[in-house]
BAFI-414021 format. One record per residue (C-alpha): x, y, z. Coordinates in steps of 0.001 Angstrom, whole numbers, plus 500000, padded with zeros to 6 digits. Example, Ala and Ser with C-alpha at 12.3 -4.5 7.8 and 13.67 -1.06 7.14 Angstrom:
512300495500507800
513670498940507140
END
This chain:
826138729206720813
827359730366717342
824610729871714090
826250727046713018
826494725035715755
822910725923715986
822389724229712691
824748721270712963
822612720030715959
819327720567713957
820322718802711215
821853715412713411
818479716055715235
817134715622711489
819336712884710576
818396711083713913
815235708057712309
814710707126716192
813911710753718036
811311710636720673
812008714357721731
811264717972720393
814256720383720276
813678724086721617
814852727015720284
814956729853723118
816005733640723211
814620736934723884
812338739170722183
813220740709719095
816461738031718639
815654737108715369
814802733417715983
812248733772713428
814059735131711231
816720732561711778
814239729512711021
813034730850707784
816367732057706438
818888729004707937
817003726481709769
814288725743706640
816921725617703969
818668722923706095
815111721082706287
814532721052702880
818316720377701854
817688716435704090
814174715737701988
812133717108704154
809010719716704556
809083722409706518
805506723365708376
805002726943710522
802764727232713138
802247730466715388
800723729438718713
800221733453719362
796738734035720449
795587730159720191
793610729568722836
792266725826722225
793862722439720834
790822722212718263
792251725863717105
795781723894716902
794704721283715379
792949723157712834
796069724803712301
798292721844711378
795599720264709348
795597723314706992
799076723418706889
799146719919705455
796625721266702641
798102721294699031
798673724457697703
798087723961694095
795167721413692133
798439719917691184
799487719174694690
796014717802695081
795979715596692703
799519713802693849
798148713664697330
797858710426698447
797525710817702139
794626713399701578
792826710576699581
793497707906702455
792109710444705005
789405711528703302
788167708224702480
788703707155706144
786174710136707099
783992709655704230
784087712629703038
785733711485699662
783683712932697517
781665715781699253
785438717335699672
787551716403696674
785455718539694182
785577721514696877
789434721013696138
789449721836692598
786759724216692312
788454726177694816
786574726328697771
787295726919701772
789747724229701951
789218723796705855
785628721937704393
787986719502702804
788780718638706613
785674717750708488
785826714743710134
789722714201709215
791908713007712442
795523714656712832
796034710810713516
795577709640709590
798039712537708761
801970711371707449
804723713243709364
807555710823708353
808426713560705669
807954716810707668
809362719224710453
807167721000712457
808249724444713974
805688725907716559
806718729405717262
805899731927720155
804931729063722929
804912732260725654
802109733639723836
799950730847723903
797028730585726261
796398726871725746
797398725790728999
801078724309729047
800690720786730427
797862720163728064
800042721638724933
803133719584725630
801414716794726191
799687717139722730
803032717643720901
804264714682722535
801666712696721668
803669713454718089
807265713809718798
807030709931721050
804522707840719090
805264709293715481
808856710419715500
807790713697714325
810618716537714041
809865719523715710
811342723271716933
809916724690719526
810202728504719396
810239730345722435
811491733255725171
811615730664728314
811889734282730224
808679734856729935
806618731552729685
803705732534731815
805891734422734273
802863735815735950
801367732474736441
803094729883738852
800938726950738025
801427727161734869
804909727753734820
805460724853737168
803534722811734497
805403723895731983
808882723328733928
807445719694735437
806486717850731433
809088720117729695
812027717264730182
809764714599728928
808932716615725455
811973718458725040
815317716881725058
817457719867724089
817276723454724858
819186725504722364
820103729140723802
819824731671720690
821731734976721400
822908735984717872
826345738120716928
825749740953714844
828649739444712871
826516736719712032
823319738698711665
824381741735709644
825038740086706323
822056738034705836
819697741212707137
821682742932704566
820734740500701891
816923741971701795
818049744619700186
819884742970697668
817432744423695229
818574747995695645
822090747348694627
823394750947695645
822319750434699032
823005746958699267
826765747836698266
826666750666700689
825465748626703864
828425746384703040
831318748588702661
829755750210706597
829041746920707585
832062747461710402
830976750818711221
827121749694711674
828263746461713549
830282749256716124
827207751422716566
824644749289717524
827007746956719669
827799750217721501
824279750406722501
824285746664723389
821627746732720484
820643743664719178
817071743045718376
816484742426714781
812947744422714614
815422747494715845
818096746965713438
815319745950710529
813335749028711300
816657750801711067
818343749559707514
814105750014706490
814132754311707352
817665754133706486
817173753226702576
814042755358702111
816019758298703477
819233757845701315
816465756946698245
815525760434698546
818778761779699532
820274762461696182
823438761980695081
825546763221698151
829206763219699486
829933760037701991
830489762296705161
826716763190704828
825553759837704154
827262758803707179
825421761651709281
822084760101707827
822913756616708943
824337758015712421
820921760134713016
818679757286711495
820275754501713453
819915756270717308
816223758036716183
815468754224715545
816782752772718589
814931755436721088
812072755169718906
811522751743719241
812975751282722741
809848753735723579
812188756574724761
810328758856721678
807099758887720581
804691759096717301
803233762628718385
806437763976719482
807599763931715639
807698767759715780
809111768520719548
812537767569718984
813001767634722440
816043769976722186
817917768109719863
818016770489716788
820443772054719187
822227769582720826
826158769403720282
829449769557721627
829898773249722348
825856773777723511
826925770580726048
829952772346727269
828228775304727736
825734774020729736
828573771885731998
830430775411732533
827087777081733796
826434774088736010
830206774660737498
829337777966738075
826730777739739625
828526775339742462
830709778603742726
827634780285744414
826543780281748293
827324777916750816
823881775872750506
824401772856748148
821211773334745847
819952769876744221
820945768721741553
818897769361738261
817681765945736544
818915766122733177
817066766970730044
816541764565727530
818792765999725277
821506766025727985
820806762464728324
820439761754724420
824447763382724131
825635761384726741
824328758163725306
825060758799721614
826849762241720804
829590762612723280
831496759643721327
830365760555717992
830523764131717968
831340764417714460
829486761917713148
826290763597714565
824242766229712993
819933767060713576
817852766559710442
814463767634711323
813067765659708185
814856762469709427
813781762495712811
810120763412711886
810183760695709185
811429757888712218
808776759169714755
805577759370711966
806817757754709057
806145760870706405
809580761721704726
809012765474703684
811784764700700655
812169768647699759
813234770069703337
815180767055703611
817222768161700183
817257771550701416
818655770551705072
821531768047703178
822211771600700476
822773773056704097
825126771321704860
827211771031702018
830257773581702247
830327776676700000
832897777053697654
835740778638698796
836904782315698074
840197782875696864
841314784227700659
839724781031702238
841305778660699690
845125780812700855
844187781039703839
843181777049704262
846210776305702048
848985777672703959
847816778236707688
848048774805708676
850662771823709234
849546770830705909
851844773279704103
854400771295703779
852412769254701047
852200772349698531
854458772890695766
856976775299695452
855110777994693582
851856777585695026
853533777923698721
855162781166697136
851456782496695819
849903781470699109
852800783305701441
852123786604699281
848520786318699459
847426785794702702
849762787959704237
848239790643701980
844437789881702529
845120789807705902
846672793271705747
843586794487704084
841465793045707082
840040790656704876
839666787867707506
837293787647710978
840220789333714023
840304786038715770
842360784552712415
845257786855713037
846675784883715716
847139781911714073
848485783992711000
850921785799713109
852053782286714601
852642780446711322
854094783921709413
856916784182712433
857320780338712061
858624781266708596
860739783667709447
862243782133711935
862967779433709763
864054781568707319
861460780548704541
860426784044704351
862658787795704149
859704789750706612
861356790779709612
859250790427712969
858181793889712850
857124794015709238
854633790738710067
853316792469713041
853008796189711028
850735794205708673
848543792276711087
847711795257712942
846826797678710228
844734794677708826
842947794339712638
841917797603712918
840344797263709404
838825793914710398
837560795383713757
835205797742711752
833071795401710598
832358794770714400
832000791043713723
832479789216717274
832335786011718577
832392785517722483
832686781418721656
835841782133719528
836914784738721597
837441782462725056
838544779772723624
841620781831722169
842434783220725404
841863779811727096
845448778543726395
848655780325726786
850609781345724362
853750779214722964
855400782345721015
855551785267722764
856487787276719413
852781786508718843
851394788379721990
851307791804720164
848517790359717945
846551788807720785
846683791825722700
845016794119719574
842661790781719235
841480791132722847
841582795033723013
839118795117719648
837154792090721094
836506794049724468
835639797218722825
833189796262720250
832014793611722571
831084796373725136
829259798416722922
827096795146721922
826894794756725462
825577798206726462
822736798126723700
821879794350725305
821366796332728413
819685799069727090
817270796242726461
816038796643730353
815243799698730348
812778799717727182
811811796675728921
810599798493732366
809049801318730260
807004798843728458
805554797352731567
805097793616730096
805936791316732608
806422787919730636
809445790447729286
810899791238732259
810696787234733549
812483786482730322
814969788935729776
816782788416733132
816188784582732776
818102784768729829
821209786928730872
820767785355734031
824686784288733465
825456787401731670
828461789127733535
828003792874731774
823931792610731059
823498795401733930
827460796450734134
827234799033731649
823784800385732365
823852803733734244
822483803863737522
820494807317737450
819157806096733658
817519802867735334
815875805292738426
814476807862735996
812688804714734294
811550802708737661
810126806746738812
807788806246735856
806931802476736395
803713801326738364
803972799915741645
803138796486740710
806025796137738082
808016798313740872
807805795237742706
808485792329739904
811453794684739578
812453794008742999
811925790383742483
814103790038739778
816852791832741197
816776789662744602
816286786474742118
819625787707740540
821772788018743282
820482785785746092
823404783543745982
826870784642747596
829976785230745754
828345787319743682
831299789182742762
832982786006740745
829515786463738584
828842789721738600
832343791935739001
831200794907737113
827675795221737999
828655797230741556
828813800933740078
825020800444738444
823594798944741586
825400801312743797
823985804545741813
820446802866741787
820761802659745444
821897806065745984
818671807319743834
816226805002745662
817281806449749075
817624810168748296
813508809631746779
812852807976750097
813353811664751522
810059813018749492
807631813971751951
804684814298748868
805675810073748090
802818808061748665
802531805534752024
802822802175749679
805077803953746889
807441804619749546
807257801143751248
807562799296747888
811230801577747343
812154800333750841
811865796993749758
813840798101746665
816361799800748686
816689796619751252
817101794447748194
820116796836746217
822186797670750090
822674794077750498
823274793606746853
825992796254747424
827682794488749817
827563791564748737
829684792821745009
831828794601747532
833359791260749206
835818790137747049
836181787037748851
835876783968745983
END
């Protein structure tokens, strides 16, 4: 049922001189029906002459404790009020307490004195509207507290909301619940389901901040874009959404002055912090383990989704299935369809989780991101190598065609750049928007690759996603082929001092090393490709037999699945040498008993491994 049809029945109810009924107002936790009494349902109350009253049953445990509760709330406010109070000087003369309690009225004292011996029954409720709120949290017992409020609502036509989440009305407790479902249709004659839109919502939450007119504007121009996030996440609980716009404006208040796209990060991050905060998914003393979020995004997700593929490429055993981290879980749920909306402020998350906003690393995480200014080959470069060219002037397309053909000739830009240059720059000519020939393009991006390729500046990302889709031009293959030739070559050098990293690792003899060095490169196609067999067996001579045998581990840890080769195509020629050496020290009569046994298992461990690179079987 929409707001206002919420309201139109309140107010007939209102209207209505011969009611003999309460109305109930029911929804779940956290649906704002609190919220939505004091900011719709009183000003309707007060708009027909009347005066609104609030009573929480949470926690009341006795009608005395109720009753004590309604008589205060029918206790002036003010002297003035006092003073103008004509039932309180009928009731108090009734109890005879007239004039022990008047004076305690002006000078101020504990006005529940002014209330001994006064009887809910002398009280005037011809000009107010009761609302009690959270009936599921009372412990009065039900039949005796509907029976009290009808003892109101029958014999004195008093209005009155009931508040409540009917869901959980003493849902542990049959008896009572019975009770509760056996007087309910003699108290209450209409049950009124509350299950608020955000479109409804939205506005008037925004209206609390109608102090901070910055933010106030801002909320309202993203109003849509809010509305779409948390209706994604079938979020609707107000405390969510209020703890939410609550972070949100303290973070933008110390934000600064920044661009829109980064405001919009700081709303995305603050809004699904909030919502797994609150939802109990994070916790207060987890506000420094980000739980692997600083580093969740879409290429660390697709990384992990190709190892996981790989892995299905090895042996014939199905292993089970990993359960997924939380930050595999948190991408799934948030990131994956809002990648670039998303980006990890440590300052932001810590600030949701323990409520301290460290304002100067958030100012240095948002200078972070801003982008640097352009150099005059990124501004050419951006300019022209793109569909976007077509939007340029004449003489800055003519600048722009002479410039980055000539930085890139000078190896200005990263290798991986000259495909796309060599694409667009044979475009032109083919179109005949520039005089270069094919061969005088291709002269320059080659003599500019192998003065880019010095700097030795590689990316194995950038790299396979280039040679992941096929070319369209072929007049653009002699430029891929120089990209991947460089790529390979500096690449193996890089790769060769990674596995250099073994051996210093062996001659070190630190264990916790050797664990975490081939965890790491455990995917790592060349980590032990380029390392030379007799190398790694002058090393393991020197080693002690304990760390002989963590050796061994490893390497049977490495290769214990089939179909090695897919993983591991180069490794054969080190393994094969190793094995060679292993054997041929077998043959030392002087090697000690265990020494020798401990190679054997070595030995077992590297034939098999042999074998097993040798089937080229996928």
């Amino acid at each position: 049922m929409t707001p206002e049809n919420t309201l139109s029945i309140i107010e007939s109810y209102i209207k209505d001189s011969n009611t003999q009924y309460a109305l109930q107002l029911d929804g779940g936790w956290g649906t704002g029906k609190t919220f939505f009494w004091k900011n719709s349902i009183v000003p309707i109350i007060k708009s027909n002459e009347k005066t609104p009253i609030y009573i929480s049953l949470n926690g009341l445990n006795t009608i005395q404790a109720l009753q004590r509760s309604l008589l205060f709330s029918f206790m002036p406010k003010t002297t003035e009020d006092a003073k103008k109070n004509t039932w309180l000087k009928t009731a108090m003369t009734i109890s005879g307490n007239i004039a022990k309690n008047a004076s305690k009225v002006f000078l101020k004292v504990d006005p529940m004195d002014l209330l001994q011996g006064v009887g809910l029954e002398n009280l005037d409720f011809s000009n107010k509207f009761v609302c009690f709120d959270d009936l599921e949290r009372c412990r009065i017992p039900i039949k005796e507290l509907l029976g009290f409020i009808n003892g109101f609502v029958e014999h004195k036509q008093l209005k009155c909301l009931i508040i409540a989440d009917e869901n959980k009305i003493f849902e542990s407790e049959t008896n009572q619940k019975t009770s509760y479902y056996s007087i309910k249709e003699k108290v209450i004659g209409r049950v009124i389901n509350y299950k608020p839109e955000l479109t409804d919502t939205l506005p008037k939450l925004f209206e609390r901040y109608s102090g901070n007119p910055t933010y106030h504007k801002f909320l309202k121009e993203n109003e849509n874009y809010i509305k779409a996030l948390f209706e994604e996440q079938k979020e609707s609980n107000i405390r969510i959404i209020l703890f939410f716009l609550d972070s949100l404006e303290e973070v933008l208040k110390h934000a600064g002055d920044i661009e829109l796209e980064l405001k919009k990060e700081l709303l995305f991050l603050t809004a699904v912090i909030s919502i797994e905060f609150k939802r109990g998914q994070l916790k207060a003393s987890e506000a420094n383990n980000y739980r692997g979020l600083n580093n969740a995004n879409y290429f660390w997700y697709q990384n992990l989704e190709n190892k996981k593929l790989s892995l299905k490429g090895f042996g014939k055993k199905k292993e089970p299935e990993q359960p997924k981290t939380y930050a595999e879980e948190f991408y799934l749920k948030y990131i994956s369809a809002n990648v670039d909306a998303f980006h990890f402020y440590s300052s932001v998350y810590t600030y949701i989780l323990s409520g301290y906003l460290n304002k100067d690393h958030l100012k240095e995480e948002i200078e972070a991101r801003r982008p640097k200014q352009q150099s005059p080959e990124e501004e050419a470069y951006a300019e022209l190598i793109g569909y976007n060219f077509r939007k340029l002037n004449d003489e800055d397309f003519a600048k722009y065609l002479i410039d980055v053909l000539d930085f890139a000739e000078k190896g200005i830009y990263d290798m991986y750049s000259y495909e796309r240059i060599s694409n667009f720059y044979h475009f032109f000519a083919e179109k005949g928007i520039i005089s270069y020939t094919d061969e005088d393009i291709d002269g320059k991006l080659l003599a500019g690759l192998d003065i880019a390729a010095k700097r030795k500046e590689i990316d194995r990302r950038v790299y396979d996603n280039l040679t992941h889709f096929d070319l369209n031009d072929p007049k653009v293959k002699p430029v891929r082929d120089k990209i991947m030739e460089l790529h390979t070559a500096i690449d193996r050098e890089e790769i060769k001092a990674e596995s250099n990293m073994l051996l210093q690792v062996l001659k070190s003899e630190d264990y916790e090393e050797l664990s975490t060095l081939f965890k790491d490169k455990k995917f790592h196609k060349d980590f032990i490709a380029y390392i030379d067999g007799d190398e790694l067996f002058a090393v393991i001579e020197t080693i002690s037999n304990q760390y002989l045998s963590l050796f061994s581990n490893e390497i049977k840890a490495r290769y214990k699945h089939t179909n090695v080769v897919m993983f591991y195509p180069k490794d054969y020629e080190c393994i094969a040498t190793l094995n060679v050496a292993v054997k041929k020290n077998m043959k030392d009569k002087k090697l000690p008993v265990l020494r020798k046994f401990l190679l054997s298992e070595l030995e077992a461990v590297l034939s098999k491994t042999c074998e097993a690179l040798k089937n080229e079987t996928v």
